[in-house]
N, C-alpha and C positions, 0 to 999 in steps of 0.2 A: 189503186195500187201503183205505188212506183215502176215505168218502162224503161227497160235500159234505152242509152241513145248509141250513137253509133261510138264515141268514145268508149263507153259501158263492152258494150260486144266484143270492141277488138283490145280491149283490155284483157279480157279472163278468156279469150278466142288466145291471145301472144302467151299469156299465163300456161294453159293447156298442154299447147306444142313447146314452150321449155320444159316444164316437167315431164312430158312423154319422153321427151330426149336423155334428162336424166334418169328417170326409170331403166329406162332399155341399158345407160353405159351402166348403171349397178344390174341389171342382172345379167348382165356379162361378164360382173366383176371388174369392168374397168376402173369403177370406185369404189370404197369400203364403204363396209355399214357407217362407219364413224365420219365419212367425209358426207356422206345420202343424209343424215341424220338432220341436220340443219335446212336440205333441199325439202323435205318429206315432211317437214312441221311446218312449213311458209304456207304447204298445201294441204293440210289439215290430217296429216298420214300419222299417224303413231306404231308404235312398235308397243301390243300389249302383253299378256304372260301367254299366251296363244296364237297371234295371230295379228298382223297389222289389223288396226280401227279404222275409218276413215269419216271425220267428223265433216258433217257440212253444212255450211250457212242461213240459219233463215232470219236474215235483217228486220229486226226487232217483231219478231217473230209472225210478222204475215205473208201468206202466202196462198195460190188458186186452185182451183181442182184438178189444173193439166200440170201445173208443178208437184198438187200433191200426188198425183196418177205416174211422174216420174219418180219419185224418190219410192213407191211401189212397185215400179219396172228395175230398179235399183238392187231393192232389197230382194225381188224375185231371180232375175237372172245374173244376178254378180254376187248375193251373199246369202243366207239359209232361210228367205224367206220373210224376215221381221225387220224391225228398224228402232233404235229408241232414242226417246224425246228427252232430251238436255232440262237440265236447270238454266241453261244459255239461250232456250229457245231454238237448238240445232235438235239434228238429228246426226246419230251418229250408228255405223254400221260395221259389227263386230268381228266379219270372215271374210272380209273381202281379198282377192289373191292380190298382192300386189305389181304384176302383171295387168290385170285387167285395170286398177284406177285410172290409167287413163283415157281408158273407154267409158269408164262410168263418168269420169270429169266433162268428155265430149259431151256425152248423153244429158248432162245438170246443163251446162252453158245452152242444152239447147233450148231449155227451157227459162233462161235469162238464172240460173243457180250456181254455186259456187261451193270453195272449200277453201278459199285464203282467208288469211288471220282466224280461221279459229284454233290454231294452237300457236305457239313461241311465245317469245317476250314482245308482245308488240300490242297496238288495241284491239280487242277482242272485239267480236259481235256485239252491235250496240244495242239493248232491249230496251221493253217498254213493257207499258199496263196492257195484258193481251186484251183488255175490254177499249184500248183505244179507239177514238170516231165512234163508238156508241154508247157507253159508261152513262149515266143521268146520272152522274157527279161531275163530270169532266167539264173542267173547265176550257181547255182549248188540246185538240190532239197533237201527241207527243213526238207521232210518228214521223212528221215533216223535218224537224227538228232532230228526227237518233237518222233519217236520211241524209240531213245538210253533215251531220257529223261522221256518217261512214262514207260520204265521197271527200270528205278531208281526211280521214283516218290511213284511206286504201293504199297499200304501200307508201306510207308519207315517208320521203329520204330522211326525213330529221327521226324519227319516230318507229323507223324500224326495228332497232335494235335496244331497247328500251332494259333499264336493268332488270324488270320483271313483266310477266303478262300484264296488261292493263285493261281493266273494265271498266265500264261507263254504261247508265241506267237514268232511264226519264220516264217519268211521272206528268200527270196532265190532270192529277186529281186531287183533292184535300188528303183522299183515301189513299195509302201507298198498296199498291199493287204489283212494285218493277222491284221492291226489296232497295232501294237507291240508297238508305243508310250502312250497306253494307257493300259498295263498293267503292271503287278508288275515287271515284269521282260519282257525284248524283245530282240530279238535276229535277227541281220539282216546279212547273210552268205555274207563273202567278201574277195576279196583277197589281202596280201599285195604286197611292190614293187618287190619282187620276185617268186610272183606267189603262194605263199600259202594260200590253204583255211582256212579260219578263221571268229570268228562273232565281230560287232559291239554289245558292250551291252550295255542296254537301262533298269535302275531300277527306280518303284515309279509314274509310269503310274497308272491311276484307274481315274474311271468316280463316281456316288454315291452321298454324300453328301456334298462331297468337290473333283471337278475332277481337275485334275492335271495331266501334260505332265512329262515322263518319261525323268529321266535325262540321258544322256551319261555317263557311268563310265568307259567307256574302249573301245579305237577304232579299239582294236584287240587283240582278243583271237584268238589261234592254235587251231583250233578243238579238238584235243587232251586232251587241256584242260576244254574241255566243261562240264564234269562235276563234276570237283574241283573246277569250279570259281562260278558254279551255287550253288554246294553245301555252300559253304564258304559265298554267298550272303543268303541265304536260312535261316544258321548260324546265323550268324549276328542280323537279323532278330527275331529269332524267342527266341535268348536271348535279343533282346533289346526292342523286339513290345509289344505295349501294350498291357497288357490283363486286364485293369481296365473298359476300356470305347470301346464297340464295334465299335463304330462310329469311334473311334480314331487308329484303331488296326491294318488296311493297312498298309501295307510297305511305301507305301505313304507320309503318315503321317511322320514315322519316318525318312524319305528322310528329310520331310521340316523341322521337329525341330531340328534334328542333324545335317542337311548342308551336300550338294553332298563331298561336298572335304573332309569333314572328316568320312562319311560314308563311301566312298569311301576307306579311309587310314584303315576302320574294315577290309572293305571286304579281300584287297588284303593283310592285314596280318593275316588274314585265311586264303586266299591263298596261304601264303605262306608258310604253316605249312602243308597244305594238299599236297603243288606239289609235282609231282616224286611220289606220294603212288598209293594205288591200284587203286582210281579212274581215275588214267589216262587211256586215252582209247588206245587201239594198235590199228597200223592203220587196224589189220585186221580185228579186230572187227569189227571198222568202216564201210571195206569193205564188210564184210559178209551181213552186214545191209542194206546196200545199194542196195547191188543187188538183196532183194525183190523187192524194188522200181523199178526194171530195167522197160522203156518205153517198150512196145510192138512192135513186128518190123510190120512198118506202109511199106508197100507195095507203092512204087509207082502207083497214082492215077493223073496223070498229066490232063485226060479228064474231071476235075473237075470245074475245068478253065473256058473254055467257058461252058460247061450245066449252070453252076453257073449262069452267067451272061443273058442265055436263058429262065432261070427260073425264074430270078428276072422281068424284062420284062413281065413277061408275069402275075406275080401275085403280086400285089402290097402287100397284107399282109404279105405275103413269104419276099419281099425287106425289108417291117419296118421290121423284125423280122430279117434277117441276119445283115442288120445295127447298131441292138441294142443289139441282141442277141448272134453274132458267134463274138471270139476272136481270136486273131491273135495268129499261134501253133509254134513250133519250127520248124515242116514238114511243106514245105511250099502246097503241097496236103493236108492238114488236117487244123482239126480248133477245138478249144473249143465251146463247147455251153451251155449259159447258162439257163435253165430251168424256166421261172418264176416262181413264186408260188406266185404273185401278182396280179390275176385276178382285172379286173375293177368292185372294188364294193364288193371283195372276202372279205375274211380275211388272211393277209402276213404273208405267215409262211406255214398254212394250207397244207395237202396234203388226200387226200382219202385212204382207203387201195384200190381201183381198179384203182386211178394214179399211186398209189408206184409200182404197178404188172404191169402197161403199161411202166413205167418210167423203171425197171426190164429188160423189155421185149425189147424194146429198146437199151437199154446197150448193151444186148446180143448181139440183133443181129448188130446193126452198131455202138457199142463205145466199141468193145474189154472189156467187161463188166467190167467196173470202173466205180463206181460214184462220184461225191463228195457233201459235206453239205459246203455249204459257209456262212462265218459270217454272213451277208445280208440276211440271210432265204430265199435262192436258191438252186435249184440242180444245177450240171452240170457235164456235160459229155466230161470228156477232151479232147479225140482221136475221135475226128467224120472226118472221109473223106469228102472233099467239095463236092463229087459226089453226096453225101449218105447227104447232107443239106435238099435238096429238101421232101426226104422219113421221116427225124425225123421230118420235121415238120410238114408233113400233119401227122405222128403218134401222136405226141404232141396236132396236132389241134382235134382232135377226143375227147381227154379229155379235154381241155378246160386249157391245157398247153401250148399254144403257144402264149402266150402274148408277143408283143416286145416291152419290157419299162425297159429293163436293164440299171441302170442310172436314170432313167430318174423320173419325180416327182411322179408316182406311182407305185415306185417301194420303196417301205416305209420298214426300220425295224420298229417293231411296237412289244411292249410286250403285254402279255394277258390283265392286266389291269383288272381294278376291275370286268370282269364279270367272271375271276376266284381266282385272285391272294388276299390274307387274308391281304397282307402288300400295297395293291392299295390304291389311295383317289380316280383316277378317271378312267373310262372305255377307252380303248387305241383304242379299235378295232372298233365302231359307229366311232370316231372321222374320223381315217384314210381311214375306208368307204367311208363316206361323199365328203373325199378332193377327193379320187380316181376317184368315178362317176363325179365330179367338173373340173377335169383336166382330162377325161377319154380318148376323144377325142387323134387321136392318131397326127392330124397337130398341135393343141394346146402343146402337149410336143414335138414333134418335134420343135414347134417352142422356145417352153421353154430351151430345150437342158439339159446340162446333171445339175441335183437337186435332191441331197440328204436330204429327208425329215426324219427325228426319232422322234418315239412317246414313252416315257414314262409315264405309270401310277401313278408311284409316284418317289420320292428322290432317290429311288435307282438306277436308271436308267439302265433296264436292256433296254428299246431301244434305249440305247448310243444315248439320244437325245441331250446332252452336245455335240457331234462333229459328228453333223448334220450339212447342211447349212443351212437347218432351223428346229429347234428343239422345239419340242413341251412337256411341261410338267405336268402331270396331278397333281393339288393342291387340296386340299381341304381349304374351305374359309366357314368359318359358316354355316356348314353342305352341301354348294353346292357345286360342280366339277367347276374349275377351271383352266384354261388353261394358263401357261405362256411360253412365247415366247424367245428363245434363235436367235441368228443370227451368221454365219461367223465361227460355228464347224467345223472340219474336221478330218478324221480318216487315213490320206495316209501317206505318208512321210514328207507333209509337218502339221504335227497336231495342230492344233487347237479346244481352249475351246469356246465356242459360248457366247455370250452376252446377259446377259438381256435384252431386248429392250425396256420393260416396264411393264406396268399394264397388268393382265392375262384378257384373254375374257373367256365367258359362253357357254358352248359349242356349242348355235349353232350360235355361232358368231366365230368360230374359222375358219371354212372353209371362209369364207368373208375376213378375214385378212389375213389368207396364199393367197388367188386371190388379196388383196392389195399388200401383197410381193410383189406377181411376177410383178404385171403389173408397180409396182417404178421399178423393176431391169432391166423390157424391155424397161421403158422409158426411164432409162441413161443408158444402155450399148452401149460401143462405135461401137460394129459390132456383127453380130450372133455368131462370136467368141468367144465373152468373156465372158465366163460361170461366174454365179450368184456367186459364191464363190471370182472368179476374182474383178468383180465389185464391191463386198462386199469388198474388201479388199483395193480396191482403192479408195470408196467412202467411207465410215465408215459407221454408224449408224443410224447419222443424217436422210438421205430422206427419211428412213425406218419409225423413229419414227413419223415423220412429217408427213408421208403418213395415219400411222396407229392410230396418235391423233391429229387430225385436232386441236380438240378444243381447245387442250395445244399451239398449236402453235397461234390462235389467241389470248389466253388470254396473252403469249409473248408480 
């Protein structure tokens, strides 16, 4: 894992003691809310319908069991006990007084943590494949790479004040796992015909008010150039983006009104003015960086093998849970695992401060103490030895962590939704409740197989319910909550934007149509094979609508 140096320290150490200062003059009233407002999102503070939030950073979402043990002491003694895990790979904390932040701010820097750039118009938290350094697809990790890019990002004077937030997402695999086609910038690590590491880029991705798939501008950059060409896109951008019309201000946007080929022809002659200067990186640089990341040396565990298979056998919850749960590692003794935080009937995302200290405690002792935050609002614990499957999950089962629905329909991103968020129209978390207990049954998603459901509150769609396979969106329609339905989203490699399907339902008709979904998609798929996304893709729209508005179809 990345160690801050002593620049790192006394960076977010000076960050601290100015915003302590500006908290104290606002609650004195020396400044208004209106003047604090621009101080408090530099340092990840929001104003929600309840209650300041206070979002904070976990760089491309790994982190250790004394960091996770703090963001537990966090959630225990500054807010009501719990903490929930971002689609950003943060964690974000929903009572905290605003008085105390910056006691809690001290409290994070002590364990090298933070809360700048994750809110404003500036570059967000840079994520990654939460299976990076262990993935048996990965072709070279990511993480080195979304690092070199958040010590260029951190208060960059050119880049501060950017006409809209900005995100940036890397890939290390064929497989996408960081969602990269749907953000403003994406980055997929590849090599060319002779063997050189380099990235595929991907600009103009964003979900929102208007979601849209990131275009290809370049199907290989040299590492080296990573960030001259990001800088030069960044450029580009930030003298061409709008700053009349928020709605309109995404890099996005000016993808589609300027056209990939001649945005393209900015970018690289910004590029071309910046190559060969100091942002090229040396490859030792490179290399210095890298070798935080270096994998922990995993001992041969070959008696993993059969217990594994002796265990399975013998506990069937153990089986559902290594079949949905453990991922295939680059050790073939070892395995990833990933955490739910999807309980049947829970709230997704959620974590306790005495799970974050079991989850901690765990790390230590059998996952080489790494963690990671995955977009999906999961933990997961990359290096677990297959021996050592058996012991994390009866640890897991004790706190009511060992749900095996990775994949699978209740295992939901889902944003807070109007029971905290001021820009809601509908409540996200009853809804996905509801479908969770509905589909809880673990033969029923077994037999469902792998469905990606996303629940957003409102238009902004922070539960990337746009590239869902079924996406759920919350309206508002003459003062009641509304529900409209998307189909056929998808956030991998292969990305898709999801479909209208029709007229929205009331919310307690929405769990009734997602159980219509499913059971059109069991009716026509051609084998257990062909997951809902497949089928969706072969059948179109039609059986969906037809299933879900009978009447329209008669009055046809």
């Amino acid at each position: 894992m990345y160690r801050y140096d002593e620049f790192d320290q006394a960076f977010v150490k000076a960050r601290v003691a100015q915003f302590t200062d500006q908290v104290e003059r606002r609650l004195s009233g020396e400044i208004t809310e209106d003047a604090f407002k621009p101080l408090r999102l530099m340092n990840g503070v929001y104003l929600q319908l309840h209650a300041y939030m206070l979002r904070v950073a976990v760089p491309y979402g790994t982190l250790n069991a004394k960091q996770m043990r703090m963001l537990a002491h966090v959630a225990r003694k500054y807010d009501r006990g719990y903490g929930h895990f971002t689609t950003r790979q943060n964690i974000q904390y929903n009572w905290p007084k605003l008085s105390d932040i910056p006691a809690i701010l001290t409290d994070l820097a002590s364990v090298e943590m933070h809360a700048i750039q994750t809110s404003g118009n500036c570059i967000r938290n840079v994520t990654a494949d939460h299976f990076a350094g262990a993935a048996a697809d990965e072709l070279a990790d990511p993480r080195p790479y979304a690092e070199i890019l958040r010590q260029w990002s951190s208060v960059h004077p050119e880049f501060s004040y950017l006409p809209r937030k900005f995100k940036i997402a890397v890939t290390g695999a064929p497989r996408d796992r960081a969602a990269i086609q749907v953000h403003d910038i994406g980055l997929q690590l590849k090599k060319d015909e002779n063997g050189k590491l380099g990235f595929a880029v991907y600009v103009g991705g964003g979900q929102g008010r208007t979601p849209m798939v990131a275009k290809l501008i370049r199907d290989f950059l040299p590492e080296e150039d990573l960030l001259t060409y990001v800088t030069a896109i960044v450029r580009v951008y930030n003298l061409h983006g709008r700053r009349d019309n928020k709605y309109k201000a995404r890099i996005k946007i000016l993808v589609h009104e300027t056209g990939t080929e001649e945005l393209t022809r900015q970018v690289e002659a910004e590029f071309a003015e910046l190559q060969g200067g100091e942002l090229k990186l040396p490859d030792e640089d490179i290399r210095a960086i890298e070798s935080y990341f270096a994998p922990p040396e995993l001992p041969e565990r070959a008696e993993g093998w059969g217990r594994l298979a002796e265990q399975q056998k013998a506990d069937e919850g153990f089986s559902i849970w290594v079949r949905r749960n453990v991922t295939e590692h680059q050790h073939p003794d070892y395995a990833s695992v990933t955490i739910s935080l999807k309980p049947i009937g829970g709230i997704p995302g959620d974590a306790t401060d005495v799970q974050m200290e079991r989850v901690a405690d765990i790390a230590e002792q059998f996952a080489f103490d790494e963690i990671r935050v995955s977009h999906e609002q999961n933990l997961i614990l990359p290096h677990v030895a297959r021996a050592d499957l058996k012991a994390v999950y009866d640890a897991l089962l004790e706190e009511g962590l060992a749900t095996g629905n990775a994949g699978l329909i209740t295992d939901m991103i889902v944003c807070p939704g109007l029971d905290y968020c001021a820009l809601a129209n509908a409540r996200s978390i009853p809804v996905a409740q509801a479908i969770s207990e509905r589909f809880g049954s673990a033969a029923r998603q077994d037999e469902i197989g792998d469905l990606k459901i996303k629940i957003s509150g409102c238009i902004n769609a922070c539960g990337h319910h746009h590239v869902g396979h079924i996406g759920l969106l919350g309206v508002e329609k003459k003062g009641a909550e509304l529900y409209q339905i998307t189909l056929g989203g998808s956030g991998d490699e292969h990305t898709s934007i999801g479909e209208i399907i029709g007229r929205g339902f009331v919310p307690e008709k929405v769990t009734d149509a997602v159980e219509t979904i499913v059971d059109t998609y069991l009716g026509l798929r051609q084998s257990k094979e062909e997951t809902f996304l497949d089928a969706y893709r072969r059948v179109g729209p039609q059986p969906f609508k037809d299933a879900l508005y009978p009447t329209a179809v008669e009055a046809a």
